[in-house]
N, C-alpha and C positions, 0 to 999 in steps of 0.2 A: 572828830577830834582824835579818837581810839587810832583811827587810821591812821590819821597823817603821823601819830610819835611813831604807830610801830614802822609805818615806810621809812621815816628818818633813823629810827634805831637798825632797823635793817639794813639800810645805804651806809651808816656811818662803820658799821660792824663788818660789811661786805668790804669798805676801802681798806679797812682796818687787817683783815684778813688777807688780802690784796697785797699788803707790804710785807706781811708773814711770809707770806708765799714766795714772793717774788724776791726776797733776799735771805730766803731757807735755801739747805743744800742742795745742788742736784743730783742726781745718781744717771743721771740720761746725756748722752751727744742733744746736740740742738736737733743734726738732725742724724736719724739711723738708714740701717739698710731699707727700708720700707718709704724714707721721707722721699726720695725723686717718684716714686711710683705716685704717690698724693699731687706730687708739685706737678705730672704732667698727664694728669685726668688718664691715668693707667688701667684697661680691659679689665682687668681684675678686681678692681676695686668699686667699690659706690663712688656716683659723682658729687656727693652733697658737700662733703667737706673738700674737694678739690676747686668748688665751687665756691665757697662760702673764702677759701684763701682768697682766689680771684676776687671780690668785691673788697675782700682787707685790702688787701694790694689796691685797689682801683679807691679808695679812701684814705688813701695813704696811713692806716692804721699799722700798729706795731701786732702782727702774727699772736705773739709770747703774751702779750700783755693782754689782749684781746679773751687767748683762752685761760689766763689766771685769774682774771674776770671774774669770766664765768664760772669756771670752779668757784671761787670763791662764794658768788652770790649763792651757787647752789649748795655749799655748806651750811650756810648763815639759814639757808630757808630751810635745809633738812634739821639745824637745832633748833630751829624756831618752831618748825610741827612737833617737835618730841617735849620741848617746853610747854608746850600751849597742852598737849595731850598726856604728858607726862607729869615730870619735876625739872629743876634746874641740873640737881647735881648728874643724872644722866644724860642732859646735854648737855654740860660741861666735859664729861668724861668722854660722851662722842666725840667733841668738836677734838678735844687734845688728841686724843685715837687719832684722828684722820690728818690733823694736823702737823702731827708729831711722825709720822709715816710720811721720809721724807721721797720714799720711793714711789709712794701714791704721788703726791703733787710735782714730783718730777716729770708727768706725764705732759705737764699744763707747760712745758718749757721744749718741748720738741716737737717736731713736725708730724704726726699722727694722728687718729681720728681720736686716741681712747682721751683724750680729755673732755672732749663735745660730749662723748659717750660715757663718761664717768659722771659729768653734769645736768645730763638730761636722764640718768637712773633715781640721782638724790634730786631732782625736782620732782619727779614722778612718786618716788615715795615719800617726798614733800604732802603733794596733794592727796595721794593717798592716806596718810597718817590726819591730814584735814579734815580729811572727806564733808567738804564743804556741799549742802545741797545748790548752792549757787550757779544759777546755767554757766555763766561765765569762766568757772570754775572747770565743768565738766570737758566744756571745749576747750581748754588749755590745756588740761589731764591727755583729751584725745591727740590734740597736735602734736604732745611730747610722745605719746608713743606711735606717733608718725615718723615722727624724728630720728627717733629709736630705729624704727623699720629702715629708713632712707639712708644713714651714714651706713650701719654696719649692716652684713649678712645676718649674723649674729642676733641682730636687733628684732628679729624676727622671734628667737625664743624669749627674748627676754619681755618682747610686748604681750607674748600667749603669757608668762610668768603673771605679771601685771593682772594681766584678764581674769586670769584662775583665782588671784585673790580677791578681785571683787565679785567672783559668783560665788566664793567660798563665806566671803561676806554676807553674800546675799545682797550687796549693791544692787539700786535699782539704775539698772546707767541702758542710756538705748547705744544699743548695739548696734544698729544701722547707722545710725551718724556717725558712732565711731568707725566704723569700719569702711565709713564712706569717706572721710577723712584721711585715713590711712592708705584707701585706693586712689586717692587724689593726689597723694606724695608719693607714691608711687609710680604715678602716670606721669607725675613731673620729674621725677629722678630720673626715669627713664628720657622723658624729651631731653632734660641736660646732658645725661651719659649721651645720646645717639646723635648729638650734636657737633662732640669730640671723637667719636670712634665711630666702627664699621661694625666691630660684633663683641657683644661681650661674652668675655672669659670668665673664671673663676680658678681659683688655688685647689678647688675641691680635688681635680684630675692629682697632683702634684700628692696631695694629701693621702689618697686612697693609694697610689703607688708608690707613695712612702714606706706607708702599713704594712705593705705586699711583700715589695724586696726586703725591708728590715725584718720582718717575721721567716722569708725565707732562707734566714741563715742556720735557722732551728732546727733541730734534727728528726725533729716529726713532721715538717711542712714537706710533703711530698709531692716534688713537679710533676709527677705522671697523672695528677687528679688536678692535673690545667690543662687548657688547650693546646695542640700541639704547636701552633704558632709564637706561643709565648714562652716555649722551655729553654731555650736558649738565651734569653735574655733572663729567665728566673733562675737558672743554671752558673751564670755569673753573678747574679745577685746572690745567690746562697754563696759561691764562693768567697764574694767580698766582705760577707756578714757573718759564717760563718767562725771563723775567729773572735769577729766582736760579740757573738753570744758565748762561746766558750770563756773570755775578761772577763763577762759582766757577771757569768755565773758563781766568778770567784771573791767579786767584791762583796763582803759580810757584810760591811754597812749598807742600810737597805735604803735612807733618802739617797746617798750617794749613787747607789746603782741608779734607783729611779731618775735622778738627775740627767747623770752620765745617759741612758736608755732614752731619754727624750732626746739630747741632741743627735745623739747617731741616728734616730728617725727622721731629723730634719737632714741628716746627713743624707739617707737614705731619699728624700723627697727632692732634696739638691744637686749634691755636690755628686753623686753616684752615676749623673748621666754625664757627666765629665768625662767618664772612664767607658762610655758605651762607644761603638763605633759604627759608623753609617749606617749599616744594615739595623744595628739595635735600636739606633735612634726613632728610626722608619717603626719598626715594632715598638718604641718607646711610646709615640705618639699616635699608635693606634690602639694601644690602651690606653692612653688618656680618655681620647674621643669617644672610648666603648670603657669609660670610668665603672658607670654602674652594674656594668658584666663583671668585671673585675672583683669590683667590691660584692657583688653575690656570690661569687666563687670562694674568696675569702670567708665568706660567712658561711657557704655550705660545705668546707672541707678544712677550717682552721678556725672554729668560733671558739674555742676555747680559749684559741692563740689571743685574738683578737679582745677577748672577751677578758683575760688577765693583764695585758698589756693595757686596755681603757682604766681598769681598775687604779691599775699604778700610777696613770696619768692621774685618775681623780686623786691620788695622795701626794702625787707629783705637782700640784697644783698649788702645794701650802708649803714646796720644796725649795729653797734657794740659800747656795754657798758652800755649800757640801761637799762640791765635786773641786772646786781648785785647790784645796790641802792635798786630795787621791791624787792629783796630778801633776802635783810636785816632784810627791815621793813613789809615781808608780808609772808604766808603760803602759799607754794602750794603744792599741794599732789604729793607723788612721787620724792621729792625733792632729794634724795640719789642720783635714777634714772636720774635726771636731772640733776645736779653737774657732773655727771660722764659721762652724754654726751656731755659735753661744749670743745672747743678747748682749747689746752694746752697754750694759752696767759697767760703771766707774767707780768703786768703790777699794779705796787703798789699805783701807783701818781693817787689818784682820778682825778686832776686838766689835767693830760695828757689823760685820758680817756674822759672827760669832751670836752676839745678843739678836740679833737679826733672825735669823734662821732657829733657834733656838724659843724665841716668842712665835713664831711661825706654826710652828710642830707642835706647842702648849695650845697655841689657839685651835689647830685641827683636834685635836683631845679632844679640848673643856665642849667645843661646837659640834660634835660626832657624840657626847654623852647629853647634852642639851636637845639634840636633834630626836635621840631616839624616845629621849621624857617629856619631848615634847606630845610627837608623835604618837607613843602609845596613850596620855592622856587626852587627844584629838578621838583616838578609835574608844574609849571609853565617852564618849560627849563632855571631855572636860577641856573646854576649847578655851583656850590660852592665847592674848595678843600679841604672843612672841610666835607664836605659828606659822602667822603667816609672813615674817619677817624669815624664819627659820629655814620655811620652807622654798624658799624664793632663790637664794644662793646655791641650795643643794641643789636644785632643778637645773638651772644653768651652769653649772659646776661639771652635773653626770652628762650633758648634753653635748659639752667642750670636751671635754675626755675623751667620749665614742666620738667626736668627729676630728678631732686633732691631735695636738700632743700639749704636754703639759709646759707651765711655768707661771711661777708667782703672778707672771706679767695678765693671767686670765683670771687671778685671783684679784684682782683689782680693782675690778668694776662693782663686786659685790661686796668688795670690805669692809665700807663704812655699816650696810646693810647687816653682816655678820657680824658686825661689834655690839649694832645696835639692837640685833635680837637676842646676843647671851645677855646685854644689860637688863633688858625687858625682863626676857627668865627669871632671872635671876632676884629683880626686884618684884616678880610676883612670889617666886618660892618663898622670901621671906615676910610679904604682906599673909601669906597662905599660912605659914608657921605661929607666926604673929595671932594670927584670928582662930587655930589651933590652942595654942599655950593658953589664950584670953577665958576660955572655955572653963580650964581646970584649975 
């Protein structure tokens, strides 16, 4: 009887949120630069969600409405673990949080995988904050972080994230099922991708010689400590980047620069071989294929380069809105180039950008002071259930950084998660204070 209200209070609270969603504002195109690559099972990408469209389509179902769904149900079950293991009022405060962030559920309205992937994080830490001893349970825990594995590359950290907190638990969970689970979606991801294509690719090449040429404009990155086949093409990359490190060194404000410094890297990953001509291309494309030579070279003669530029990204991460005021009222070279490597955001209300960006950079603070009190009370054995909530976003956060570049848009998938760990903190500091004061 227990069951059947909570299934009906869940379904009615899941439609209910369903209409939230689905007539709140979007901040997203339906579909972006990245939605034809999905729609035609593209080398680069995982085939799950190219896949998973194909069967909406072969159901005549609605795409949109499909993934606001989903979103939805997987709100309603990540308040409903924080309620059942919590209180009301901090899931109430979650659900507004995720709710009210109309740039999170903007996702569930355009053609991309991160809505799948935004919904199978708060499932997973559904059942994780459950932690139900139920077999049934544990094989639904294992298929979503199959799940996880098979849409994105990405999903791959975020399933070790998962892992690490139930051995920091001390979960008793068998490990070989899970991981046979995991290699079973994976064995099918792959028959679907090798069904549609001849060889899979990756963004990684693009990525790593993004890093390269855009740190090569710097006036410590010295082409004589690369290969000689490569100095003519890193030769015009410092020329072309050069100037735009000398810009960004002058812009004071420092989200803004970090802003600004993430698109010219995608610049650099993009729009830069535009400007290569035959012979570079040839050399373009033979350091793609010898990526990881590349990227060792970088690491043994520019880690420092490399190693401040990650950093920035991880602050760049909690970064958005910053840079369209600077580029009103300022010049910067390449500006075509940089307009057209910016995320398709639609947002017209300076004043929502403004409060936007401005809660953004309070929430990086208050979760950077939480993180380290958390943490030092972890290394003393005073282990806190916001820990492992704490620790989860920072891990995937530093992991996005060193391997790409920054934007809100990676800050995404773990926001509900980082809401719900300063609320945790927070309401243990004061049960802690509480049981303090009680004393004297």
């Amino acid at each position: 009887m227990i069951y059947n209200k909570t299934f009906v209070s869940i379904s009615l609270l899941t439609l209910l949120n369903f209409l939230i969603i689905n007539f709140s504002i979007s901040f997203l195109d339906y579909e972006l630069p990245d939605s034809n690559s999905y729609l035609n099972f593209s080398p680069k990408y995982k085939s799950f969600y190219p896949f998973l469209i194909n069967i909406i389509d072969i159901l005549s179902l609605n795409l949109i409405y499909v993934q606001i769904f989903i979103l939805s149900l997987s709100i309603i079950l990540l308040c409903y673990s924080v309620l059942k293991k919590n209180n009301l009022f901090i899931s109430l405060i979650l659900y507004f949080a995720i709710t009210l962030n109309f740039f999170y559920t903007s996702f569930s309205k355009t053609i991309l995988t991160e809505s799948i992937f935004f919904s199978l994080i708060n499932i997973g830490f559904s059942l994780f904050i459950l932690d139900s001893k139920k077999k049934y349970n544990y094989y639904f825990y294992f298929l979503v972080l199959a799940l996880l594995c098979s849409i994105k590359s990405i999903g791959f950290v975020v399933m070790f994230c998962f892992l690490l907190l139930n051995f920091l638990r001390k979960d008793k969970l068998n490990y070989l099922k899970c991981f046979s689970i995991i290699f079973l979606f994976i064995v099918l991801e792959n028959i679907i991708f090798y069904k549609f294509n001849n060889v899979r690719n990756s963004v990684l090449g693009e990525v790593i010689l993004g890093k390269t040429f855009f740190l090569s404009g710097k006036q410590n990155f010295m082409i004589e400590d690369y290969p000689d086949t490569y100095k003519s093409i890193l030769q015009k990359s410092k020329n072309y980047f050069e100037e735009i490190h000398t810009k960004l060194n002058k812009i004071k404000n420092f989200p803004t620069k970090v802003e600004l410094q993430s698109d010219y890297e995608v610049v650099a990953q993009f729009q830069f071989y535009d400007d290569l001509n035959i012979e570079e291309k040839k050399i373009y494309h033979e350091m793609s294929n010898n990526k990881l030579l590349v990227f060792s070279y970088l690491l043994k003669n520019n880690f420092v380069e490399y190693f401040n530029l990650s950093m920035s990204h991880f602050f760049g991460q909690w970064v958005a809105g910053f840079k369209h005021e600077y580029l009103k009222e300022n010049y910067l070279p390449k500006t075509e180039q940089l307009l057209l490597s910016s995320g398709g955001i639609d947002i017209k209300d300076y004043k929502i950008i403004k409060v936007g960006r401005n809660s953004l950079i309070s929430l990086f603070i208050l979760f950077q002071i939480i993180f380290l009190t958390s943490f030092l009370r972890f290394l003393f054995n005073k282990k806190d259930n916001s820990f492992y909530f704490i620790i989860f976003p920072q891990i995937y956060l530093f992991v996005v950084s060193f391997v790409n570049i920054s934007t809100v848009r990676y800050l995404m998938p773990v926001y509900p998660i980082v809401i719900l760990s300063c609320l945790i903190f927070l309401k243990e500091m004061v049960k802690e204070n509480n049981v303090f004061s009680a004393r004297y």
